[in-house]
N, C-alpha and C positions, 0 to 999 in steps of 0.2 A: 194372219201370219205375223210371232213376231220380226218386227226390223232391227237387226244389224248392222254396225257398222266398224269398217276399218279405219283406223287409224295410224296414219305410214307418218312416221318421224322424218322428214327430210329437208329441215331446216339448216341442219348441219353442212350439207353443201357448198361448196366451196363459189368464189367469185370467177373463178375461172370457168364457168358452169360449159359444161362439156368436152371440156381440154385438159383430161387427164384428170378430174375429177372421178374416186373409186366408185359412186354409187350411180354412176352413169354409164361406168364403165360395160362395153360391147362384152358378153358372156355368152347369149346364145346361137346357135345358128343361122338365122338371119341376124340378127343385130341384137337380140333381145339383152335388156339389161334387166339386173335381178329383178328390181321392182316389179317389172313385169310378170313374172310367176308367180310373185306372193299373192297378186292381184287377181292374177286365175287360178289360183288357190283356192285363195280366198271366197270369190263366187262360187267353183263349184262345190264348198262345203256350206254354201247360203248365204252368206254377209251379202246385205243390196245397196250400200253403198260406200263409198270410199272418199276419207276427209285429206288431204295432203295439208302436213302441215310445213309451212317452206317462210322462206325471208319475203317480205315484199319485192326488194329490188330485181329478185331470179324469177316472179310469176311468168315474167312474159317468154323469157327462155323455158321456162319449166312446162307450162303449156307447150311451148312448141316439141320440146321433148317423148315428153310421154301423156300429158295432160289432157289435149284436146283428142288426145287414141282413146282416151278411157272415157273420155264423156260422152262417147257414143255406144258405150256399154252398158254403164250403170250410172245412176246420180251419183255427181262429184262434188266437194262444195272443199275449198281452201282456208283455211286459216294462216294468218301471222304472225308468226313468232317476232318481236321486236323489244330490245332491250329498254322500251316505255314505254311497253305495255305492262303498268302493274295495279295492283289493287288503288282501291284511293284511299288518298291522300299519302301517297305515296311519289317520289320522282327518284326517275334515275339518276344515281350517283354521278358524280361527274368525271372521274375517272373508270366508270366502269367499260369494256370493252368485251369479255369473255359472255357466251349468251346464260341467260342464268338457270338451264339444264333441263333435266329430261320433266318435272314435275310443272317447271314452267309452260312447257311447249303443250304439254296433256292440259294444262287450266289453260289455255289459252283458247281452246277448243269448248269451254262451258259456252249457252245460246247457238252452240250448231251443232254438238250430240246432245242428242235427248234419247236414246235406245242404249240397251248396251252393246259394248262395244270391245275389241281387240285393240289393241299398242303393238306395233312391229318397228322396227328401225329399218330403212331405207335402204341399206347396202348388204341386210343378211337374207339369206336362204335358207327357210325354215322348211323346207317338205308339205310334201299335203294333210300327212294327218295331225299336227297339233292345229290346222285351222278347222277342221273336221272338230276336233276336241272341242278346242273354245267356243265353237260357235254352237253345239249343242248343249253345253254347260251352262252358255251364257243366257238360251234360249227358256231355260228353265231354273232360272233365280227369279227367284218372289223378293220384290224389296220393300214391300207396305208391311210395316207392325216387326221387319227384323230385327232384332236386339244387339246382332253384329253385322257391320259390312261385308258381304258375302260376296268376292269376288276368287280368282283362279287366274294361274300361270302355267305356261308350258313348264315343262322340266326336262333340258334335254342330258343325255348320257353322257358325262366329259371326255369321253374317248371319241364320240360323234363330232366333238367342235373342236380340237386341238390343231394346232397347223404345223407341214413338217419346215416351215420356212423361220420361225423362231418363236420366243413366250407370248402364250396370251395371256389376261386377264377376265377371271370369270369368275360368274357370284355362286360358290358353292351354296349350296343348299343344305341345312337341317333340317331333316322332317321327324313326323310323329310317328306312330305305326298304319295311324288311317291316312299317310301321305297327305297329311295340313301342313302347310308352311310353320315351322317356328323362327325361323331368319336366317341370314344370308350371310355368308361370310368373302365379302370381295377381296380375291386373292388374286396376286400380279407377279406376271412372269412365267405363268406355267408350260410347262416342256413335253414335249414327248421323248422318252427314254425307252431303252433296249425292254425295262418292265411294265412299261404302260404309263408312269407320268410323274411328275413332280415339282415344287415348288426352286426353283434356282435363285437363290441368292450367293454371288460369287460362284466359288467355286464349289460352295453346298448345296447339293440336291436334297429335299424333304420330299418322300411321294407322298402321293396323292390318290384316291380312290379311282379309278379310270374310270369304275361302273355307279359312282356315286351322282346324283342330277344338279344341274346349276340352269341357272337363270341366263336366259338370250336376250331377255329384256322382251318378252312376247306373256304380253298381261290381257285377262278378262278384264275388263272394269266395267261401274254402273254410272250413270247420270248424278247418283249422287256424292260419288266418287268426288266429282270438279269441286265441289263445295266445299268437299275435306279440303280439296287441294288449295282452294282460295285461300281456307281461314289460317291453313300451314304456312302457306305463302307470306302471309300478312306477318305472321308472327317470325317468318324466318327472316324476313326482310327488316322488320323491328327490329332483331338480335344482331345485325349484321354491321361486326367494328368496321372500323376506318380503315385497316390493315386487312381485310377479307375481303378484297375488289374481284376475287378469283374465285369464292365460296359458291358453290354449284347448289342447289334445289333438284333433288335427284329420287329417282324414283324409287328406287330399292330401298332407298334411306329413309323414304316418309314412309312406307310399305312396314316398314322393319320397326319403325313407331308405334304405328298403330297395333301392330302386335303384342310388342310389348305393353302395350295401355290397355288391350285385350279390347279393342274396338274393332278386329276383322279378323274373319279367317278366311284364310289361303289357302286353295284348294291346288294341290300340284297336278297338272295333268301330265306323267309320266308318256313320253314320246323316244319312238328310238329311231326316229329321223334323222339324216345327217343335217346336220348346219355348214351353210359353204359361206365365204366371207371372206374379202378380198382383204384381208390383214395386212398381208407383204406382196410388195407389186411380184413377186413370186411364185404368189400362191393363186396369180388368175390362169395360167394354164390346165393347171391342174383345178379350175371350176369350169373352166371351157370346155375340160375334154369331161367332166360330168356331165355335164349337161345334153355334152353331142350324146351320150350313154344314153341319157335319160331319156334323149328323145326317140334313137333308134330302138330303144325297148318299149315304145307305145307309149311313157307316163304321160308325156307330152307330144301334143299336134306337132306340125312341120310347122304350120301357120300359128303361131300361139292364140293373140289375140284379136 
C-alpha cells in the first residue's frame, strides 16, 4: 500500500493558544474544532498519517489540544516551523520577526515526509471529496525518470468559498482545457454581490467568475518537491534586501515559477465542496450551524473522532 501523508499548516497560531484563537475555535457539536474533520477526512479517503506543523513554544498546549486525540489514531510526527531554521550558511536577519511563509513551513518538513503528500491550512474546511481526489492522484504519480514535477491541487468553485460577512482574498486560477495549472492570479477583497461576485476597490466593483476555480491552498506534492523548495529557499533568501524584513516565501508564488520555467505540471482537481473558514468572527455561526446540518444528515458521526 502506498503511504500518505497529511500535512496541517498550524504554525500560524496565535500565543494566546486556545483563547480565542480562530483555528481552535469550538465549531462542532461536541467541541469539535475544524482541524478535526479535515483529519477524518482525511483518513477515510486513506492518508495514514498526519505531520503538524506548529511553533515549538505551543507543542505542549497543542498536544494537549488535539495532538495527543490523534496519536491514538494514526502516526503523528510534528515539525517546527522557527524563524532559524534556514538552509546553511544562512542566519536569521536581525530584525526579522514575521514567519517566513507557507514554502518555508512545507521545507521545514524535508527528513520526515518521504511519501507523497497533501498541504491543508489549519482553520479551513475543505469537505470530503478533494481529500478523496488528492489522495488517489497522489497514489498514482510515478516520480522516477519524470521529466517534469507532477504534482496537483484542489480547485474549489469561488462561489463555494466567499463569505457573507466582508472581502476575501483568493488565488484565481488559469487553467488549460485538460484543467493543468497555468497560474494564479491572487486577488483581494472579493465580495459577494446581488450577481454572484466581484472585485471591490472603493467604491468600484469588477465581477468576477463565481463558477470560475481558485486555490484554498490544498496541494498534492512529492518528496522531491522539499528539495525544490530548499534550493528556492536558498536563493530567495540570497535575494532578500535590507528593506524586505516582511518578504514571505509563499507557495503559490514558487508553484507559479516553476511553471513558468516549465518544470511542473499542475493538475487541478476540480471539487464543488463548500470551503467554510472562520474569516470574520461573524462568520462562525454560520460554520456552526453547517456543521450541526452536516452532522444531522449522516456525513458525519455524533462522536467524530
Amino acid at each position: 500500500m502506498q503511504n500518505t501523508t497529511l500535512v496541517i499548516m498550524a504554525a500560524g497560531i496565535g500565543s494566546r493558544f486556545g483563547k480565542g484563537i480562530k483555528q481552535l475555535e469550538s465549531v462542532g457539536p461536541n467541541g469539535e474544532i475544524i482541524m478535526d474533520y479535515s483529519i477524518c477526512d482525511a483518513l477515510e479517503a486513506g492518508f495514514n498519517k498526519v505531520v503538524f506543523i506548529i511553533r515549538k513554544d505551543l507543542e505542549m498546549d497543542f498536544k494537549e489540544v488535539i495532538g495527543n486525540r490523534i496519536e491514538k489514531l494514526v502516526a503523528v510526527e510534528y515539525v517546527y516551523q522557527e524563524l532559524s531554521y534556514l538552509p546553511a550558511g544562512f542566519e536569521k536577519p536581525e530584525n526579522r520577526t514575521k514567519p517566513w511563509g507557507t514554502g518555508h513551513a512545507i521545507w521545514c518538513c524535508k527528513g520526515v515526509v518521504k511519501e507523497p503528500f497533501a498541504v491543508i491550512n489549519a482553520d479551513d474546511y475543505y469537505g470530503k471529496d478533494p481529500f478523496v481526489q488528492l489522495h488517489d492522484y497522489l497514489i498514482g504519480i510515478k516520480e522516477e525518470g519524470a521529466a517534469k514535477l507532477d504534482i496537483c491541487m484542489a480547485g474549489f468553485v469561488l462561489k463555494n468559498t466567499l463569505s457573507d460577512s466582508g472581502g476575501v482574498t483568493r488565488g484565481i486560477c488559469r487553467l488549460s482545457e485538460e484543467n493543468v495549472l497555468l497560474g494564479i492570479d491572487e486577488t483581494s477583497n472579493i465580495v459577494k454581490t446581488e450577481d454572484g461576485a466581484a472585485v471591490q476597490s472603493g467604491q468600484e466593483l469588477k465581477p468576477v467568475d463565481v463558477n470560475g476555480l481558485v486555490s484554498m491552498n490544498m496541494w498534492g506534492l512529492t518528496p522531491e518537491f522539499l528539495d525544490i523548495l530548499e534550493a528556492g529557499f536558498a536563493e530567495f533568501l540570497g535575494e532578500l534586501g535590507d528593506t524586505e524584513e516582511k518578504k514571505e516565501y509563499l507557495l503559490p508564488i514558487i508553484i507559479d515559477k516553476l511553471l513558468k520555467e516549465d518544470k511542473a505540471i499542475v493538475t487541478v482537481l476540480k471539487t464543488e465542496a463548500d470551503w467554510f473558514g472562520v474569516t470574520y468572527q461573524e462568520d462562525k455561526p454560520k460554520v456552526v450551524e453547517a456543521f450541526k446540518k452536516l452532522t444531522a444528515k449522516g456525513i458525519y458521526k455524533d462522536k467524530l473522532l
